[in-house]
C-alpha positions as CSV (number, residue, x, y, z in Angstrom):
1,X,-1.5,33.4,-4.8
2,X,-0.7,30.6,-7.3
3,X,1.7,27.7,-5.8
4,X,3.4,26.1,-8.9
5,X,4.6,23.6,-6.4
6,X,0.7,22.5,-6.2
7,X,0.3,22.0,-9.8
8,X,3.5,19.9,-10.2
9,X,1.9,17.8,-7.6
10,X,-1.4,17.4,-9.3
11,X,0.5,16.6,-12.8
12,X,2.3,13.6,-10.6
13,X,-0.9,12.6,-8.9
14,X,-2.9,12.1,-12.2
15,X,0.1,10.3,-14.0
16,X,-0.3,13.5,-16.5
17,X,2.9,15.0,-18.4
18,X,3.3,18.5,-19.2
19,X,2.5,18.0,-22.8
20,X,-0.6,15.9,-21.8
21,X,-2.0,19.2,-20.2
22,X,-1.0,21.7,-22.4
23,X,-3.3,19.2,-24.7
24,X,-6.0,19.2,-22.2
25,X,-5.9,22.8,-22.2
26,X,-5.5,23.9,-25.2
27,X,-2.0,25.9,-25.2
28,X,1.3,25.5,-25.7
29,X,3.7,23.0,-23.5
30,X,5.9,26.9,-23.2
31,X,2.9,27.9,-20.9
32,X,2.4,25.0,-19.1
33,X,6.6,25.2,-18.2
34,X,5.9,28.5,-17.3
35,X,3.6,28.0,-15.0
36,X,5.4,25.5,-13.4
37,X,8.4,28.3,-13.2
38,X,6.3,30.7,-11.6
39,X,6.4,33.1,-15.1
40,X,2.5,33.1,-15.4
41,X,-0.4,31.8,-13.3
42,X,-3.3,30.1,-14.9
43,X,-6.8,30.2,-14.7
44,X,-7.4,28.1,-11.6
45,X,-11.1,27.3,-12.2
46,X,-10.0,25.7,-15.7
47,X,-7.0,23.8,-13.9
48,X,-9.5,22.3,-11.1
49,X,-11.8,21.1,-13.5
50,X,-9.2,19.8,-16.0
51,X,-7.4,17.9,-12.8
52,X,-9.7,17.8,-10.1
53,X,-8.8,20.2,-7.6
54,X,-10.3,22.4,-5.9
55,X,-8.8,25.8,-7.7
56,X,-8.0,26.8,-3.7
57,X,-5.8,23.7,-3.7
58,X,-3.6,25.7,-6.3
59,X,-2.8,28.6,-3.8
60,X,-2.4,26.7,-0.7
61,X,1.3,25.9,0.8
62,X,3.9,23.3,-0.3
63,X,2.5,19.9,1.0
64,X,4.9,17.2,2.7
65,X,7.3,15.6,0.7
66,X,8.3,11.6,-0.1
67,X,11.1,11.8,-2.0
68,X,11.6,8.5,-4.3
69,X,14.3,7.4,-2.0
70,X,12.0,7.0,1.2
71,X,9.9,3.5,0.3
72,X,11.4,0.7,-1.4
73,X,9.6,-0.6,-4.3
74,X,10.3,-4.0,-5.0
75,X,10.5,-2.9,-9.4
76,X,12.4,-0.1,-8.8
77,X,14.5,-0.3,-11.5
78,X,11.6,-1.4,-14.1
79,X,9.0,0.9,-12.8
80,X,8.0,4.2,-15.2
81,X,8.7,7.2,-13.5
82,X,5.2,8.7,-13.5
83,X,3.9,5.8,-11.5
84,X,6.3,6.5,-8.7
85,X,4.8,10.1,-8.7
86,X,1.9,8.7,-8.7
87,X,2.2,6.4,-5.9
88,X,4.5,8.9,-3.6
89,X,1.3,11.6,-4.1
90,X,-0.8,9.3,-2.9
91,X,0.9,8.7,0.4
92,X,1.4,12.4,0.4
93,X,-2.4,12.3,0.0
94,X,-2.9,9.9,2.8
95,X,-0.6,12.5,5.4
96,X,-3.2,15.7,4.6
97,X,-5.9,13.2,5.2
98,X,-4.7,11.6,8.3
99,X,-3.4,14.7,9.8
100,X,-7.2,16.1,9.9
101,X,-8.5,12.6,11.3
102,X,-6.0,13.4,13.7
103,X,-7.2,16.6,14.8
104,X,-11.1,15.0,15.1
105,X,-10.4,11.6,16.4
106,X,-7.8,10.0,18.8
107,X,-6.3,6.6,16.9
108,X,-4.3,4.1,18.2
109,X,-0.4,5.1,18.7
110,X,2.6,3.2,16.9
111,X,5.3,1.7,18.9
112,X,6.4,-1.0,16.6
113,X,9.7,-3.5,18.1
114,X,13.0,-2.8,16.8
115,X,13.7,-6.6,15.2
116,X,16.5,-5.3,13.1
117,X,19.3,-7.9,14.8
118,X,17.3,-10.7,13.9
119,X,16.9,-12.9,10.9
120,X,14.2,-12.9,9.4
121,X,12.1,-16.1,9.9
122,X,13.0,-15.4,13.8
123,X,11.6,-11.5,13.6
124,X,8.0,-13.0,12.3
125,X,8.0,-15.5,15.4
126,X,9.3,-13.1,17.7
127,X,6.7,-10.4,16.8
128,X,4.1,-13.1,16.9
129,X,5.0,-13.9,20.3
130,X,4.8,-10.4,21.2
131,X,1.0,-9.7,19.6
132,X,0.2,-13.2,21.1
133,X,-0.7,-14.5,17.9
134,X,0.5,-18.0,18.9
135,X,0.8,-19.9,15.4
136,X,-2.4,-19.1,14.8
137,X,-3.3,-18.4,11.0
138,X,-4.6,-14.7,11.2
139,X,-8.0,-13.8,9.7
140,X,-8.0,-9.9,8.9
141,X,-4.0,-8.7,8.9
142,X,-4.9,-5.4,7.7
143,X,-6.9,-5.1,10.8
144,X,-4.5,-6.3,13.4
145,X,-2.2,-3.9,11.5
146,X,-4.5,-1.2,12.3
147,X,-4.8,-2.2,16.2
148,X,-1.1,-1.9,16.6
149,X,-1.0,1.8,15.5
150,X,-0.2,1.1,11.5
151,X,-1.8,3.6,9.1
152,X,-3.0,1.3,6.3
153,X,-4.3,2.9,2.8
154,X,-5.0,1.7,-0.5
155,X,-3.6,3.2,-3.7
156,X,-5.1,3.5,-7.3
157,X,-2.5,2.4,-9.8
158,X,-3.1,0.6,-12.7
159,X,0.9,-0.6,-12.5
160,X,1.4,-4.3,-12.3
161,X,5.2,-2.9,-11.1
162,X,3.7,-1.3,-7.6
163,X,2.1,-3.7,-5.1
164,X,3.1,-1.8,-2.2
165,X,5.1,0.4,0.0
166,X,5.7,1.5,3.4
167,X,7.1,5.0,4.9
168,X,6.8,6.8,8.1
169,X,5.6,10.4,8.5
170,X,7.4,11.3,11.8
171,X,6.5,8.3,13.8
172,X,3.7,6.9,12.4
173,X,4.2,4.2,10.1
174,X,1.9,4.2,6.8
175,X,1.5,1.3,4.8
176,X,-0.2,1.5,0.9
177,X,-1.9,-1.2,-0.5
178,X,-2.2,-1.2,-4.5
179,X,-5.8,-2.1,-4.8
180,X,-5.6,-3.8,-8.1
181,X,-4.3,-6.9,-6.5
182,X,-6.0,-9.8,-5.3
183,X,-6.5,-10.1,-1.7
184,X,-4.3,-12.6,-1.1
185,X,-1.2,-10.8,-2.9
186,X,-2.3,-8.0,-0.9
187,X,-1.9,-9.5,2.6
188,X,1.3,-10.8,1.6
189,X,2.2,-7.5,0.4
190,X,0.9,-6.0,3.9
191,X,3.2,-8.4,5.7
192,X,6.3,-7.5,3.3
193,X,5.7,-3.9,4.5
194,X,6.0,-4.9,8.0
195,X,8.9,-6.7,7.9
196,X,10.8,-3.5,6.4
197,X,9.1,-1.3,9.2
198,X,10.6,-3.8,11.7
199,X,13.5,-5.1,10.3
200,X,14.8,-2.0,8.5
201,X,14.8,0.5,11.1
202,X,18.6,1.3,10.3
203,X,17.5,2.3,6.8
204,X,14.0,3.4,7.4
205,X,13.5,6.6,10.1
206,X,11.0,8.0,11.6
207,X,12.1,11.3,9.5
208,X,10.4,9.8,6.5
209,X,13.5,8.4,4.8
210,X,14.6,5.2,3.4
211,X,17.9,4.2,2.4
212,X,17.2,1.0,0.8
213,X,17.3,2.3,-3.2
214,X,20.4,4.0,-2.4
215,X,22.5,1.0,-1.7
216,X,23.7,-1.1,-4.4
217,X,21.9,-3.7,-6.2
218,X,22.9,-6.8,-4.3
219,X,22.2,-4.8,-0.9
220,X,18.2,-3.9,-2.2
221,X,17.8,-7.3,-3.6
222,X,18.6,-9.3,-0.5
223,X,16.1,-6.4,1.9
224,X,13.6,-7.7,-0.5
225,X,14.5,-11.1,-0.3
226,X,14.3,-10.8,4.0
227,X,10.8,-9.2,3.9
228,X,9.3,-11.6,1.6
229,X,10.9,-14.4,3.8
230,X,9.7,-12.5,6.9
231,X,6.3,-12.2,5.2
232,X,5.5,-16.0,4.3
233,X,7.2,-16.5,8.0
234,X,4.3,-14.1,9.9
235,X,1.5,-15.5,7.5
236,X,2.5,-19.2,7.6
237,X,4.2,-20.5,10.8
238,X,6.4,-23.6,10.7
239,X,4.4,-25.1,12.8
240,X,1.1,-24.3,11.9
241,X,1.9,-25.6,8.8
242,X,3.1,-28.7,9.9
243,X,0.0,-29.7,11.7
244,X,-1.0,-30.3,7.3
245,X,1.7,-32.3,6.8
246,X,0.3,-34.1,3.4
247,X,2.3,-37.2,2.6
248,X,1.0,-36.9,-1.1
249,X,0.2,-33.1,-2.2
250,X,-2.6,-32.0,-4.8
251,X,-3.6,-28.7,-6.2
252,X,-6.9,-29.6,-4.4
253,X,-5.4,-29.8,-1.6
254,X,-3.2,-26.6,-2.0
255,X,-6.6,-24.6,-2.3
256,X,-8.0,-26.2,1.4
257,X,-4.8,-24.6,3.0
258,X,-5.0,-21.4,1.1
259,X,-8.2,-20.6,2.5
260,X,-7.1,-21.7,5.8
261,X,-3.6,-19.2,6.1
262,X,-5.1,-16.6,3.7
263,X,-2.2,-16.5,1.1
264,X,-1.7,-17.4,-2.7
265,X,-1.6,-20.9,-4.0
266,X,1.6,-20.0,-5.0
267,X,2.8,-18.7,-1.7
268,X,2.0,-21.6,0.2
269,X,3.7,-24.2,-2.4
270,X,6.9,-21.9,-2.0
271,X,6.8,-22.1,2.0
272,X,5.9,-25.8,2.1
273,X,9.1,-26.3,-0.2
274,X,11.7,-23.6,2.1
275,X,10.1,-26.0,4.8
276,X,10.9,-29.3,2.9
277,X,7.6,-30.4,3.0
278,X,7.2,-30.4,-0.3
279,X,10.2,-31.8,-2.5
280,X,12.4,-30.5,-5.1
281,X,11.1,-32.8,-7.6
282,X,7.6,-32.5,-6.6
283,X,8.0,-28.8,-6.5
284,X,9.8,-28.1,-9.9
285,X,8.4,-30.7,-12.1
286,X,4.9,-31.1,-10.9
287,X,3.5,-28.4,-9.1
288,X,5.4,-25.2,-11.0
289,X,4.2,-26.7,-13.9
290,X,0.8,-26.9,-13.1
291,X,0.5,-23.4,-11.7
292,X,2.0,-22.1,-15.1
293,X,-0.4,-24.0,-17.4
294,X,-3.5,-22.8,-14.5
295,X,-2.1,-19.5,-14.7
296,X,-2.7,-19.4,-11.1
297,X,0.8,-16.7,-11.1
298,X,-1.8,-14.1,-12.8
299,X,-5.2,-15.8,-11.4
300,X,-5.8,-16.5,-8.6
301,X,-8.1,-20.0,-7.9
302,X,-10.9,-19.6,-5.0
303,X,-10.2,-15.9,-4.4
304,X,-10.6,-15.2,-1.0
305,X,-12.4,-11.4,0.3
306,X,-10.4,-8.6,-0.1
307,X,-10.0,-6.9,3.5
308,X,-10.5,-3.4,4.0
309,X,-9.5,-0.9,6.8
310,X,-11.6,-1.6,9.6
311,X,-10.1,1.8,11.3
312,X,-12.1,3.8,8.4
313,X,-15.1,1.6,8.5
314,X,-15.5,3.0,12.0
315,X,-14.5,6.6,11.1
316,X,-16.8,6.4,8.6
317,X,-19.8,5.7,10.7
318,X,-18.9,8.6,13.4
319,X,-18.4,11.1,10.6
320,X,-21.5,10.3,8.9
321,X,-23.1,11.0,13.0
322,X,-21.8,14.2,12.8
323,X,-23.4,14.7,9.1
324,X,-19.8,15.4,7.8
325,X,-20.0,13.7,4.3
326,X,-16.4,12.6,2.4
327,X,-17.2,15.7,0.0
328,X,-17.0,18.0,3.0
329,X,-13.8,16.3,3.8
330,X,-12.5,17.1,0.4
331,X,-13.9,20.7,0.2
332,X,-11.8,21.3,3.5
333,X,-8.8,20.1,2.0
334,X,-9.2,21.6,-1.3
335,X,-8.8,17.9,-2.8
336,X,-11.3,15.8,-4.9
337,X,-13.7,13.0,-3.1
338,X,-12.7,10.6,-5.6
339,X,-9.0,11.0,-4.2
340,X,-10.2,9.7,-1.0
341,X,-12.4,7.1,-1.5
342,X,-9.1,5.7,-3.5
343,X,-7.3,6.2,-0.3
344,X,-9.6,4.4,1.9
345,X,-10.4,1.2,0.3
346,X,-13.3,2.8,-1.6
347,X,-15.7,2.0,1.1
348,X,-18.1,4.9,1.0
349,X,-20.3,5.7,-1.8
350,X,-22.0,9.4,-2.3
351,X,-25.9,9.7,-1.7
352,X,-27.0,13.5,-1.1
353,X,-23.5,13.8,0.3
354,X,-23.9,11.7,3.1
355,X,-21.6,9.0,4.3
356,X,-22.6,5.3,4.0
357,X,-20.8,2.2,4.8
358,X,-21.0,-0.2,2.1
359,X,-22.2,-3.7,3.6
C-alpha cells in the first residue's frame, strides 16, 4: 500500500517542491497535495523513475525521523529550508544503511567521555590524553573517529550554508561530512562535530535530540563558538604548536605548518593568534589582508587529500567477497545506488555490479 510519508521523504531528499514534481510529472500541484494526503496513490513505477526509488520504497513503513531540532547547523538561521531536508534525509539515509551493516558485520561500539563540565580548550586535551594522542598532529581524523565507535558519512549538498552535523541514533553517534568542502575545512568540521558530541551531552541525547536551535541566539552562538575553539584545540595543541614558534611569520611559512597539522591556512593563523604567537598587528594588518587578496577564505593553497571512511573501505572489500554489489544493497533497501555512494564518500564505482575499491 502506498506510504505518502515515503514520498514526502523522497521530495526532501532530492531538494524537489511539490510544484517541481507536479512539473516533472505532468499533473496538477492538486494531485501531487493529494497524494501527499493520502486522497489518491500514484503510479509508483513513474514516481521511482522520476525520483529514484525503487517504487517498493513507496509502500514500505515510516522511516526514522531527525526532526530539524536534533543537529545544530552552524547557518541555521540563513540556511533554505529544503537544504535542511535535504541534509536530515541523508542522515536518515545513513540509519537504514548502517542498521543493515549492523546486521552483517560487527563495528566498533561508541562510548564517547562526558566532557561537558569542562571548557573547551581543556575537553580537546583531556580527550587527547585519553586516546593517547599526546600532542601529536593527527594524520587521518576521520579514521581515528571511526576506531572510537563514530559513524562518519558524507553528504551531497551543493549548500555553501551546511558543512556539517552531528546526531545520535540511540547511542551511536553519526557524524556527516558535506563533501563539497576541502579536506582541510572538513577535518575541522569533523572535529567541531566532536566537540558537540562531547561537550553537549546536556543538549544532545542519545534519543536523537538536540536542543541547541531551541535556545536563544546568544546561547547557539556561544555552542558554536566552544566547538570551533574545541576543534582548533584537538587539531592544533598549544604545545605542538609552539615547538614552530617563528619569530618572523610568512605565508610560506603558514603553508609548511598546514601540511604538518592538517588544517586551513586560515585556521592555523587564527590559533597562532588565540595563542599570541602571532600579534594583533601582524594578524589584522598583514596576514588578513593577504588571505583576502589570495582568496585563500574560498581557496584553499596546497590542498591537502581528502580522507575518506576507512571503516567502508574495508566493508567494501568483504562485501565485494561475498559478491554482494552496492546495487544489491540498494535493491534490498528499496533506495537508489547513487544515494549510497553519496553516503560513503563515493568510494565504489559500478562494473557488472561488482564492488571495487577505488585506489
Amino acid at each position: 500500500m502506498f506510504n505518502p510519508d515515503q514520498l514526502k521523504f523522497a521530495l526532501d531528499l532530492r531538494g524537489l517542491s511539490k510544484a517541481d514534481l507536479a512539473e516533472m510529472m505532468e499533473v496538477t500541484p492538486r494531485t501531487i497535495t493529494n497524494y501527499l494526503k493520502g486522497r489518491s496513490e500514484p503510479d509508483l513505477k513513474t514516481l521511482g523513475r522520476i525520483l529514484k526509488f525503487s517504487p517498493d520504497f513507496f509502500k514500505r513503513d515510516d522511516l526514522p525521523v531527525i526532526s530539524e531540532h536534533a543537529v545544530s547547523f552552524r547557518s541555521y538561521a540563513r540556511m533554505p529550508a529544503k537544504y535542511k531536508k535535504m541534509a536530515l534525509s541523508y542522515g536518515v539515509t545513513a540509519f537504514i544503511l548502517d542498521d543493515w551493516i549492523n546486521k552483517k558485520f560487527e563495528l566498533k561500539t561508541a562510548n564517547l567521555p562526558d566532557l561537558s563540565s569542562l571548557p573547551p580548550e581543556t575537553a580537546a586535551q583531556i580527550l587527547r590524553l585519553e586516546w593517547s594522542l599526546g600532542n601529536k598532529p593527527i594524520p587521518n581524523l576521520i579514521a581515528l573517529l571511526e576506531s572510537k565507535g563514530i559513524r562518519i558519512f558524507s553528504i551531497s549538498v551543493k549548500a555553501k550554508e551546511i558543512d556539517a552535523f552531528c546526531v545520535w541514533n540511540n547511542s551511536t553517534p553519526f557524524i556527516f561530512l558535506n563533501n563539497q568542502k576541502s579536506a582541510e575545512r572538513s577535518r575541522f568540521d569533523a572535529a567541531h562535530e566532536l566537540g558537540h558530541l562531547i561537550r553537549d551531552t546536556s543538549s544532545m541525547k542519545h534519543d536523537g535530540s538536540f536542543n541547541a536551535n531551541n535556545n536563544d541566539g546568544e546561547d547557539t552562538r556561544q555552542i558554536e563558538k566552544d566547538a570551533n575553539t574545541f576543534a582548533a584545540a584537538f587539531l592544533m595543541p598549544e604545545q605542538a604548536l609552539r615547538q614552530y614558534q617563528i619569530t618572523q611569520i610568512s605565508i610560506e611559512q603558514l603553508l609548511n605548518l598546514k601540511a604538518i597539522f592538517g588544517v586551513s591556512i586560515t585556521a592555523l593563523a587564527s590559533r597562532m593568534y588565540s595563542l599570541n604567537m602571532i600579534t594583533e598587528w601582524v594578524y589584522n594588518r598583514v596576514l588578513c589582508p593577504q588571505f583576502a587578496q589570495l582568496k585563500y577564505r574560498t581557496n584553499e593553497p596546497r590542498p591537502m587529500k581528502k580522507e575518506t571512511s576507512k571503516v567502508w573501505e574495508k566493508l567494501l572489500l568483504l562485501l565485494e567477497e561475498d559478491n554482494i554489489s552496492i546495487k544489491d544493497i540498494a535493491n534490498q533497501l528499496n533506495i537508489h545506488e547513487n544515494d549510497i555512494s553519496d553516503l560513503i564518500f563515493k568510494l565504489t564505482k559500478n562494473s557488472r555490479n561488482q564492488l571495487r575499491v577505488v585506489k
